[in-house]
C-alpha positions in Angstrom: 113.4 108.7 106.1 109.8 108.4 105.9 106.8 108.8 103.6 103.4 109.1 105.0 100.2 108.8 103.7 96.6 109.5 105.1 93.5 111.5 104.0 92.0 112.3 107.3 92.0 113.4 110.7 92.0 111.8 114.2 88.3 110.8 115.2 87.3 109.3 118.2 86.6 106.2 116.3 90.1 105.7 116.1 90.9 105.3 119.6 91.3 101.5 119.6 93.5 101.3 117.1 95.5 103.8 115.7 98.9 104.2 118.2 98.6 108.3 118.0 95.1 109.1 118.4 94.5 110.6 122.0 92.1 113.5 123.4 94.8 116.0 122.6 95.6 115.0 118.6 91.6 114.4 118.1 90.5 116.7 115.0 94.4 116.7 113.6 96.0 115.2 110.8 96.8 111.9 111.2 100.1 112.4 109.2 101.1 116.1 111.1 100.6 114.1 114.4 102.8 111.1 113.5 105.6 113.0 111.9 105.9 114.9 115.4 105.8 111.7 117.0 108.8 110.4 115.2 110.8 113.8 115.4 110.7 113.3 118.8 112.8 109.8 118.3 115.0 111.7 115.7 114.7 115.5 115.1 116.9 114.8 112.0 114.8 112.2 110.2 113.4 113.2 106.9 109.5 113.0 107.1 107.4 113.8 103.9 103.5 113.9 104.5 100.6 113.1 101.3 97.2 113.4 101.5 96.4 111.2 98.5 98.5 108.7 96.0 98.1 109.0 92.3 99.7 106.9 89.8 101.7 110.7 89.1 103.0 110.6 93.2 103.4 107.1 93.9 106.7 106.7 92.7 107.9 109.8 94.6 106.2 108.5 97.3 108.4 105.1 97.0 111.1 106.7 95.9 114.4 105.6 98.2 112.7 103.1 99.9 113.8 100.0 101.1 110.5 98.3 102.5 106.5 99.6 102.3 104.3 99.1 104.9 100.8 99.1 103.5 98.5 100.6 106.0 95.7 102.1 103.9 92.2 101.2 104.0 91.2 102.4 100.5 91.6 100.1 97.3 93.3 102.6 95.0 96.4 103.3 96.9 96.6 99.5 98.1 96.7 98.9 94.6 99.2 101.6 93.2 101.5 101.1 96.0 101.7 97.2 96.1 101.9 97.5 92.1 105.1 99.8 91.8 106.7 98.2 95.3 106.6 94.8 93.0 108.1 97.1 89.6 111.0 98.7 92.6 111.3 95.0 94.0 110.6 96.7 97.3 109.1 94.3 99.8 105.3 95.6 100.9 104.5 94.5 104.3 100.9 94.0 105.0 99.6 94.0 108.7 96.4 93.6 110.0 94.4 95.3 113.2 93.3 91.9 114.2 92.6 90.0 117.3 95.6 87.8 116.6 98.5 89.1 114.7 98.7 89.0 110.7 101.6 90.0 108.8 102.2 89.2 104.7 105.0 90.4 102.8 105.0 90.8 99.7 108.1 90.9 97.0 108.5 90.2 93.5 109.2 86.6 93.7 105.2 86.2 95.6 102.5 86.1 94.3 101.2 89.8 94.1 98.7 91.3 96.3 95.9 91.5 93.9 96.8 87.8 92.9 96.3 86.5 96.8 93.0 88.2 97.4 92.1 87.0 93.7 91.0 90.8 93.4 89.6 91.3 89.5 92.1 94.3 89.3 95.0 92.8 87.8 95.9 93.8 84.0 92.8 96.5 84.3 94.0 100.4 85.0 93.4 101.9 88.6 90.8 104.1 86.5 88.8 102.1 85.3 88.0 100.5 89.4 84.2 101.7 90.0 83.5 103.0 93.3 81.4 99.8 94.3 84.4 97.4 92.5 86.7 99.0 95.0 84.4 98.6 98.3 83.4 94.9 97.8 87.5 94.6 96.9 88.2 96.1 100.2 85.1 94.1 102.1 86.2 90.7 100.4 89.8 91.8 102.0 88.9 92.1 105.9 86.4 89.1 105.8 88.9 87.0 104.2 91.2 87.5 106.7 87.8 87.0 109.5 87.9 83.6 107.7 92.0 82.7 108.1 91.9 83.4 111.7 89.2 81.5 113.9 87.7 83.3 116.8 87.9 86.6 115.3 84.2 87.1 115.1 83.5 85.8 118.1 84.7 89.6 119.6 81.6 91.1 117.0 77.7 91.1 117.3 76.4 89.4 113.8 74.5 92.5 113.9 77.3 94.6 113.4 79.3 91.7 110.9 75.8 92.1 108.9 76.2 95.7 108.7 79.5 96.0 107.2 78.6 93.6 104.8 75.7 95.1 104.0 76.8 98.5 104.0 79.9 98.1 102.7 81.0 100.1 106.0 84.0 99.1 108.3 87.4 98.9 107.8 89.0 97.1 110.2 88.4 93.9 112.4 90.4 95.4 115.5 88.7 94.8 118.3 85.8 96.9 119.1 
């Protein structure tokens, strides 16, 4: 059984790095496309889709699982998932879109998530997180890992690395 999560559509921008993006699933939902995708491995699996997590749906979201894979690249359901997956003691497995492979995982006998990236979230309530709090969280995130794993840069113009620091813009290091 699976739980998916995702706010938005296939773009073209997605092309080099999410697995079901192609000319014919451009412009549909990134959840609708990869629930048909894994139908077609099992027409009996269980597949429930969300457009957003709340701290009212993330439990249901978790609920009956046995491991989280964190794949989201906005700091409020980072945080609300990796927060009741530690409560559950279900293991959160982070991976990144990198040019050499990162995995974490993250149980209840780590050190959390938010402790690791030394985010200032922890003991605060996901609505107090401004939108600018949660956009350098998310920035400090992908250029820590550009830090961990030499070389990674190297496949980016320091125009564009200036850019999504600046802008706050970017979410992912894959390769461009």
């Amino acid at each position: 059984n699976f739980s998916l999560l995702d706010h938005g559509k296939f773009e073209p921008t997605n092309t080099n790095r999410q697995i079901f993006m192609y000319t014919d699933t451009d412009d549909f939902w990134k959840t609708e496309v990869t629930e048909q995708f894994i139908k077609k491995i099992n027409p009996e699996v269980k597949v429930e889709l969300y457009r957003q997590m709340t701290t009212e749906n993330v439990g249901e979201f978790l609920r009956d699982t046995t491991v989280a894979v964190l794949a989201a690249d906005a700091m409020v359901p980072i945080i609300l998932m990796s927060r009741k997956a530690r409560e559950l003691s279900i293991p959160l497995v982070e991976g990144w879109a990198v040019a050499y492979g990162n995995v974490r995982v993250f149980t209840d006998k780590t050190p959390s998530l938010e402790e690791v990236y030394n985010f200032p979230t922890i003991g605060r309530d996901i609505g107090e997180f401004t939108d600018e709090e949660q956009s350098e969280m998310l920035m400090k995130s992908i250029f820590e890992i550009a830090e961990i794993f030499p070389g990674i840069t190297e496949h980016y113009s320091q125009d564009a690395l200036r850019k999504m620091q600046e802008e706050k813009i970017g979410t992912t290091l894959a390769p461009l």
